[in-house]
C-alpha positions in Angstrom: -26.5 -2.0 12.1 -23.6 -3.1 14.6 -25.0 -5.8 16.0 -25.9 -7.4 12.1 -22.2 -6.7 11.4 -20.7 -8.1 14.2 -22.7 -11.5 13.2 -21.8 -11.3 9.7 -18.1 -10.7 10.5 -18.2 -14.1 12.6 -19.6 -16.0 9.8 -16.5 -15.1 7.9 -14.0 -17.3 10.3 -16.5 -19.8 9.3 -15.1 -22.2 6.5 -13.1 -21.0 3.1 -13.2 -21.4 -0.3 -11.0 -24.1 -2.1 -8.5 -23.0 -3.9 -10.4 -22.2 -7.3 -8.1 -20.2 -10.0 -10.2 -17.4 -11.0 -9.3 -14.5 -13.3 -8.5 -11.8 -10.8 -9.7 -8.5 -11.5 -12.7 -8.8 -13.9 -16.0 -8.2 -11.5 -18.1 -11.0 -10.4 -21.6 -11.4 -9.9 -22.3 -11.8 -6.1 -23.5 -16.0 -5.6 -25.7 -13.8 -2.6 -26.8 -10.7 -1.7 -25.8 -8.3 1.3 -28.6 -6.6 3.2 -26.3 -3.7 3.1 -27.0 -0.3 1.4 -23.5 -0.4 -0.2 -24.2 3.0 -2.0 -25.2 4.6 1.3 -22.1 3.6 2.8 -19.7 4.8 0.0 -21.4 8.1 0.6 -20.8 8.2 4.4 -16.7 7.0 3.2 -17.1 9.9 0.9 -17.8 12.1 3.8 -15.7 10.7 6.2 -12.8 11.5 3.4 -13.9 15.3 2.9 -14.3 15.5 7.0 -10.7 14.6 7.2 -9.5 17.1 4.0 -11.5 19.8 5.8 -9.9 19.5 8.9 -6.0 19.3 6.7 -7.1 22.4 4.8 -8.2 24.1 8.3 -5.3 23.3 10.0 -2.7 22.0 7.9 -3.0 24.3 4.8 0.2 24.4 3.2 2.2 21.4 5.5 2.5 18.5 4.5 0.5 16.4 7.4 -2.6 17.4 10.0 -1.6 16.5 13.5 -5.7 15.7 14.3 -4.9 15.9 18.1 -3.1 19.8 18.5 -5.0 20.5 15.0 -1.9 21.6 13.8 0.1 21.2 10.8 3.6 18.8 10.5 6.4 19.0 7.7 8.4 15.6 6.7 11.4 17.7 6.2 12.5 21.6 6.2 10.5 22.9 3.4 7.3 21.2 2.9 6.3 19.5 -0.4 2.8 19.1 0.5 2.5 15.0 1.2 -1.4 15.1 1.8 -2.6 17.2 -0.9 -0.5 14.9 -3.3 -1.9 11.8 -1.8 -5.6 12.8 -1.9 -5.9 14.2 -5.3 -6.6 10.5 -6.9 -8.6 8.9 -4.8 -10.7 13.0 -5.0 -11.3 11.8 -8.7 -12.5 8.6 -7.9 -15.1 9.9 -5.6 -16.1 12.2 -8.0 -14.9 15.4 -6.2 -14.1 17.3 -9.0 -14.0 20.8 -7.7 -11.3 19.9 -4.9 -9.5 18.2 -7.4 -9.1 21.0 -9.4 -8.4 23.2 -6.3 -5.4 20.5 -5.7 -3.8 20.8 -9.4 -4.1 24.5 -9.0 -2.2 24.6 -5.6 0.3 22.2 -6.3 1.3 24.4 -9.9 1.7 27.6 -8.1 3.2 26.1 -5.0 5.2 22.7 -5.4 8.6 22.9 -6.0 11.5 19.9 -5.6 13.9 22.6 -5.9 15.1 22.1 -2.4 18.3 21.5 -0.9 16.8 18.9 1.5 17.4 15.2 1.5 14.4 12.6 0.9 13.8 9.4 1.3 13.6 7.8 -1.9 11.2 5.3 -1.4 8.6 7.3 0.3 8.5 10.1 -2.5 8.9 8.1 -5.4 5.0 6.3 -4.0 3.8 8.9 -2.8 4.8 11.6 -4.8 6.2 10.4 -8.0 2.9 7.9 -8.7 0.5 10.6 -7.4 1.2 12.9 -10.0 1.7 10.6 -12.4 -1.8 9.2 -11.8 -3.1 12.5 -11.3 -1.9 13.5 -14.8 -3.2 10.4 -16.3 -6.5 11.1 -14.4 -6.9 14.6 -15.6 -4.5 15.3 -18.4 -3.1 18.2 -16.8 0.4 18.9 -18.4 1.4 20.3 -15.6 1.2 17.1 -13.0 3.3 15.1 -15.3 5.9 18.1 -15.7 6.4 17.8 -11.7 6.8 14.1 -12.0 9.4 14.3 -14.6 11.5 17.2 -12.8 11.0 14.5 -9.7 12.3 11.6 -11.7 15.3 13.6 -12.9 16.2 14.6 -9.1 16.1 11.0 -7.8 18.4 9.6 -10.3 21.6 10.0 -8.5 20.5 7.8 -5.5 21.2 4.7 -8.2 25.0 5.8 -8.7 25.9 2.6 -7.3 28.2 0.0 -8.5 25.1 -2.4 -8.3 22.3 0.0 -9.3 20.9 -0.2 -5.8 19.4 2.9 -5.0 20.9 4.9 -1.2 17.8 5.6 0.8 18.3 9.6 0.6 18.9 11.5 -2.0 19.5 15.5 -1.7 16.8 17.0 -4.2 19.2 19.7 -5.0 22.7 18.5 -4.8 22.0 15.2 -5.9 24.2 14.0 -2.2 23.6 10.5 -1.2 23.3 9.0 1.9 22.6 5.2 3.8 23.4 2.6 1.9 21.5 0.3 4.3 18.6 -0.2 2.5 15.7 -3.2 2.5 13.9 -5.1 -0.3 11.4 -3.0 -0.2 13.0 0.2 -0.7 14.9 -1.1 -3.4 12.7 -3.1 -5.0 9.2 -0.6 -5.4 10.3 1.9 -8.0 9.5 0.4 -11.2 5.4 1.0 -11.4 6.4 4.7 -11.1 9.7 5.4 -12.9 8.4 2.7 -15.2 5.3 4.9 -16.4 7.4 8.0 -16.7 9.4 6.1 -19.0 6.5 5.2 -20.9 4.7 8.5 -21.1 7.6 10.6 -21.5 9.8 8.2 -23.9 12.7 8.5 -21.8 14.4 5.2 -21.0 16.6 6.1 -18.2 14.1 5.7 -15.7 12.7 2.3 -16.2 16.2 0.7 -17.0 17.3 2.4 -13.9 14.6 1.5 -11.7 14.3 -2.4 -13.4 18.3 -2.5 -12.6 17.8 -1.9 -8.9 14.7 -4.6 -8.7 16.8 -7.3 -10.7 19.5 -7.1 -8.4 17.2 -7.0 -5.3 16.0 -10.2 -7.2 19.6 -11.7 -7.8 20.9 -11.2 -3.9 18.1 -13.9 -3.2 19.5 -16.8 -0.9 20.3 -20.7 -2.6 16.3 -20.6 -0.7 14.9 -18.6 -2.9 14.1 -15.8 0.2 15.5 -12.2 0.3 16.6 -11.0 3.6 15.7 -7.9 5.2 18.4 -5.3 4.6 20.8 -4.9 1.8 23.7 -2.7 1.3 23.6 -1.0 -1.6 26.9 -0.8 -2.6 27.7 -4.7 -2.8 24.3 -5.9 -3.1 24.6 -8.7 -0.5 22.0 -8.9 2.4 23.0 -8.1 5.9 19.8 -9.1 7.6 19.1 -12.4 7.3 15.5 -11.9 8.3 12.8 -13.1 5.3 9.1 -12.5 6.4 5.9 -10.0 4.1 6.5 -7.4 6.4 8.0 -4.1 6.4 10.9 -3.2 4.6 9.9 -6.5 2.2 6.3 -6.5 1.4 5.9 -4.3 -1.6 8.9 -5.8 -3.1 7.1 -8.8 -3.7 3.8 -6.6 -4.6 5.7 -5.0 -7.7 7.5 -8.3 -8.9 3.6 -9.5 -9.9 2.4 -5.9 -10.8 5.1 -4.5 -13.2 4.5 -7.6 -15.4 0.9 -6.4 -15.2 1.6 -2.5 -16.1 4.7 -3.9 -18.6 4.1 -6.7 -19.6 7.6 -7.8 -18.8 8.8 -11.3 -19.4 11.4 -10.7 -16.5 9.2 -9.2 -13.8 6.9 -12.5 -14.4 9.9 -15.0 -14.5 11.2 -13.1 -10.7 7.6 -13.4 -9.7 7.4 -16.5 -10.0 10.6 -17.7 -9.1 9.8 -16.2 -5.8 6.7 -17.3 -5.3 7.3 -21.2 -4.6 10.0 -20.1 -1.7 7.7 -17.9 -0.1 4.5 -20.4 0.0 6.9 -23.2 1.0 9.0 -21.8 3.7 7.6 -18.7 5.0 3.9 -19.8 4.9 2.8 -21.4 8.2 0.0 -23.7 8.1 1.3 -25.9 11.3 1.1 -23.4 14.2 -2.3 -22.7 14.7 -4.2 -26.0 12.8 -6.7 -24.8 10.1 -5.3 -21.4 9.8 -2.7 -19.8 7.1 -0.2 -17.3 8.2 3.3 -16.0 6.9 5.9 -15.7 9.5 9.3 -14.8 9.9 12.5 -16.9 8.9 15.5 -17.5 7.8 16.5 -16.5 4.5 19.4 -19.0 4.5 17.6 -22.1 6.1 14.2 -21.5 6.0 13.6 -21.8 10.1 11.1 -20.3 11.6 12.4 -17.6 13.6 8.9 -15.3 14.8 5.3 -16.3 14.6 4.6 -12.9 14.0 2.2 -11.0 11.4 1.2 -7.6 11.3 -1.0 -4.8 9.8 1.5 -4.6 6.6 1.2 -8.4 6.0 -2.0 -8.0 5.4 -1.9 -6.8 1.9 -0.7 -10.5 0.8 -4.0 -11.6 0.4 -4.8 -8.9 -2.3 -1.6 -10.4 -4.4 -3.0 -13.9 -4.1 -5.7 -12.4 -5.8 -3.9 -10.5 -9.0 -1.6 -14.1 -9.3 -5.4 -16.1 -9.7 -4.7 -18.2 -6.3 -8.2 -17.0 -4.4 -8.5 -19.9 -2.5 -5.0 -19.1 -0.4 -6.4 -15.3 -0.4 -9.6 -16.4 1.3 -7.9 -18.1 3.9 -4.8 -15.6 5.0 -7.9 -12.4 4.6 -9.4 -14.7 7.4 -6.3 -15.1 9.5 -5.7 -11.3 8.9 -9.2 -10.7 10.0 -9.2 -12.5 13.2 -5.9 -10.5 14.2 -8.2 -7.0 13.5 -11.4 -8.4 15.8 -8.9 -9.3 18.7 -8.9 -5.7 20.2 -12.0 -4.2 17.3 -8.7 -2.9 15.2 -6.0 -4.2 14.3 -2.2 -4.1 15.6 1.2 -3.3 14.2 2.3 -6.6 15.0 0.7 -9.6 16.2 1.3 -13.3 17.5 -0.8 -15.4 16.2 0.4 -18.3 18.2 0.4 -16.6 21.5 -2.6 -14.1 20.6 -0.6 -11.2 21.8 0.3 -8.0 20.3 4.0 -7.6 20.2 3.2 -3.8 18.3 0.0 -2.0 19.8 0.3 0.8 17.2 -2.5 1.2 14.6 -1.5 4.1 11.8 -4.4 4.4 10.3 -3.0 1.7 7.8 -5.3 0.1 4.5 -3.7 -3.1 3.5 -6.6 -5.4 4.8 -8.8 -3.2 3.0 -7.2 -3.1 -0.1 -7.3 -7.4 0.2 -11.0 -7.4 1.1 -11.3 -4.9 -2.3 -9.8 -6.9 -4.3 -11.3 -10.4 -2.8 -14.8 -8.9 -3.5 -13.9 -7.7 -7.0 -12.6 -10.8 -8.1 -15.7 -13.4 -6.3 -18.8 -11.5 -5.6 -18.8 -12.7 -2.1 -20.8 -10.3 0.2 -18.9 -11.6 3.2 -16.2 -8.6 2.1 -18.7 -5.9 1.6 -19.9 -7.4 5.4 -15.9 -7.5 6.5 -15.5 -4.1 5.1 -18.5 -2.5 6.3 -17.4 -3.6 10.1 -13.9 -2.7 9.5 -15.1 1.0 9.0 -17.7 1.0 11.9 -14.3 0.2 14.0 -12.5 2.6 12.5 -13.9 5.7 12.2 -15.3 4.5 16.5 -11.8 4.6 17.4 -9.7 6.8 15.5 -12.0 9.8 14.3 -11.4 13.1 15.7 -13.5 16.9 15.1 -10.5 17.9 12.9 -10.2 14.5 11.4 -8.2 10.7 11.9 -5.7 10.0 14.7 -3.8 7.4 14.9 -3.9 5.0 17.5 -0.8 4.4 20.1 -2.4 1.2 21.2 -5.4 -0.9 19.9 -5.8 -2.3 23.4 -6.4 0.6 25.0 -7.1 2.8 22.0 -5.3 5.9 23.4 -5.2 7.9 19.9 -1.7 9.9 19.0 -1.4 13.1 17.4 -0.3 11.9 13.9 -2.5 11.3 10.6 -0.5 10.4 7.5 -1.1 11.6 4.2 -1.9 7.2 3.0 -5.2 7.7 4.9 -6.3 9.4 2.2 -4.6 7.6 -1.2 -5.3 4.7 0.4 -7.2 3.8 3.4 -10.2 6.3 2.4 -9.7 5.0 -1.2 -9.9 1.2 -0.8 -13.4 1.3 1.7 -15.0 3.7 -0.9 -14.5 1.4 -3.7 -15.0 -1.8 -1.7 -18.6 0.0 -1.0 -18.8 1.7 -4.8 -20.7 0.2 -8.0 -18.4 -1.9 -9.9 -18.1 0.5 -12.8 -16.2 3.6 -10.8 -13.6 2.1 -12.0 -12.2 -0.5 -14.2 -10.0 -2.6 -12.3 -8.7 -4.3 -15.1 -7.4 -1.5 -16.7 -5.4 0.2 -13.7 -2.8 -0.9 -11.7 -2.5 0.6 -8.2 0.8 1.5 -6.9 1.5 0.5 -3.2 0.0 3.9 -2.1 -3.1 2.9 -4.2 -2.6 5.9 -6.8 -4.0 3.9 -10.0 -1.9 3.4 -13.3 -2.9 3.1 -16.6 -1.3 1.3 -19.6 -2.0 4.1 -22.0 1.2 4.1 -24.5 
């Protein structure tokens, strides 16, 4: 099957679609078929999934992260809060895996407590944590998910004392002590998907005005551009990098300006949306540097100058967005550009130059984000080509980065030395978006969920 793959993958870099407005999430009807067995390979990502939660609950039981190399387990902080069972329990329901599921719930009642005199970072449990149980309760009805996500909620509050409603980075779950009030778009700006439902389900405002204050003013920093820089201090809400790009520290900022009006249906999260949208297509879009390709690079906020010719493995969840917003043709044509960066070394980088063709950031972390685009670019067109892109994404991945106790990292994608680190995203998102790239249309409804930016889905349901 390899060798069929690695022809259908070049036929991808070969032409794109015009730029057709289609309506984004409903499924299509393929325009030709794949001589794939799609179901056969949903199984094997089904497998491949409980291989790697085998090998955690081996390990890893009771931490919050396998390290797949010393097969042994690895705590964010001082008291673990259990990162990977948190992360896996949704995408377990979507695979159908009902019996670990309900060996997660039961775990996490007996044995997850916030009540820790630890600081977090703020951005990193609200997605991961916050929206996982949220979505877990939501997915299962159990009372007692949602009563950890609202004693969560509660504890994070006091990182948004601030006189601009910018949230500090760490927050001390006991105490309620703040610290760095260097923060980044993204930080600042993805809360409101998951403080936003908790508001919903449990009728408490406080949350959602809370979280919608920090975006707006994430929003409102903007530069005379249009662009948002790439850190912001929280306390006077002006940005202190001057660095506007999709990557880290900015991408999912722009993801949950689009989604919240989704989930919401809020006027202002559309209006920001698409006030920013313009600014990024026209000045950090690059359709010059490499003729016939599309990229986004790095600028500046202030003048738009290009500053890097850099894209990277976080970038590549753009493409999915395109998608949601109805603008498949530019989606096409960046999934290509993101794809050529991933068949350079048979994985892709951290960080890439797409000018030069060098990697400036060997890493690969096991991330999802091309994926999640190719997910949502088959969803919304039919096109086999992303079942085919998919299907050879996961033939590299599980080659290069499966271990006996389950997925390493890798320190480079040139040499594809693997490191002894597997983060708990693997499996809310990266297991997650091949399965349902590969699954029939119906597991689940895509126009009635909204994933968060670790894939956990949402549901309007008030």
């Amino acid at each position: 099957m390899s060798a069929v793959l690695r022809l259908a993958a070049l036929a991808l870099l070969i032409g794109t679609a015009g730029c057709q407005t289609v309506r984004p999430t409903a499924p299509a009807a393929a325009s030709a078929q794949t001589s794939l067995d799609t179901r056969a390979l949903a199984d094997r990502v089904k497998a491949e999934f409980l291989h790697a939660w085998r090998g955690y609950r081996r390990y890893a039981s009771g931490y919050d992260d396998l390290r797949p190399l010393s097969k042994t387990g690895h705590n964010w902080y001082a008291q673990p809060i259990y990162f990977t069972p948190v992360d896996a329990l949704s995408t377990m329901k979507l695979m159908g895996l009902d019996a670990e599921a309900d060996s997660v719930r039961a775990f996490l009642a007996a044995n997850l407590t916030f009540d820790h005199d630890q600081d977090v970072q703020v951005f990193e449990i609200t997605i991961r944590h916050l929206g996982g149980l949220l979505s877990a309760y939501q997915l299962t009805g159990d009372r007692r998910m949602l009563d950890l996500a609202h004693d969560l909620g509660r504890r994070l509050l006091p990182a948004f004392q601030t006189p601009t409603g910018l949230p500090y980075r760490y927050v001390n779950l006991r105490t309620g002590a703040v610290r760095d009030s260097a923060s980044n778009p993204a930080e600042t700006g993805t809360l409101l998907l998951e403080f936003g439902t908790l508001s919903r389900i449990t009728g408490d405002p406080v949350f959602y005005d809370t979280a919608k204050r920090a975006l707006v003013a994430t929003f409102d920093a903007r530069s005379a551009l249009g662009l948002v820089g790439n850190r912001i201090d929280v306390r006077t809400g002006q940005y202190v990098g001057r660095r506007s790009h999709v990557s880290g520290g900015i991408d999912s900022y722009y993801e949950y300006l689009l989604k919240c009006d989704r989930l919401f249906g809020d006027p202002d999260c559309r209006r920001m949306w698409e006030a920013s949208r313009g600014p990024l297509h026209r000045y950090v879009a690059d359709t010059t540097s490499v003729p016939g390709e599309l990229w986004y690079a790095v600028v500046d906020m202030d003048t738009g100058e290009r500053t890097s010719t850099t894209f990277g493995a976080l970038d590549a969840f753009l493409p999915g967005v395109f998608v949601l917003d109805g603008d498949v043709g530019r989606a096409r044509r960046l999934q290509a550009s993101a794809y050529r960066m991933w068949r350079l070394h048979g994985i892709e980088p951290e960080r890439f130059d797409y000018v030069s063709n060098a990697v400036t950031s060997p890493g690969y972390p096991l991330r999802p984000e091309i994926v999640e685009s190719a997910y949502y670019l088959y969803r919304a067109t039919g096109d086999p080509r992303y079942v085919e892109m998919g299907a050879a994404m996961f033939e590299d991945f599980v080659r290069h980065c499966r271990t006996d106790a389950g997925y390493a990292t890798l320190a480079s994608v040139v040499t594809k030395a693997q490191a002894d680190e597997q983060q708990s995203f693997l499996f809310a998102e990266t297991f997650k978006y091949f399965y349902l790239l590969f699954a029939p249309p119906q597991t689940l409804d895509l126009d009635a969920v909204v994933f968060n930016t670790e894939a956990h889905p949402l549901r309007r349901t008030w």
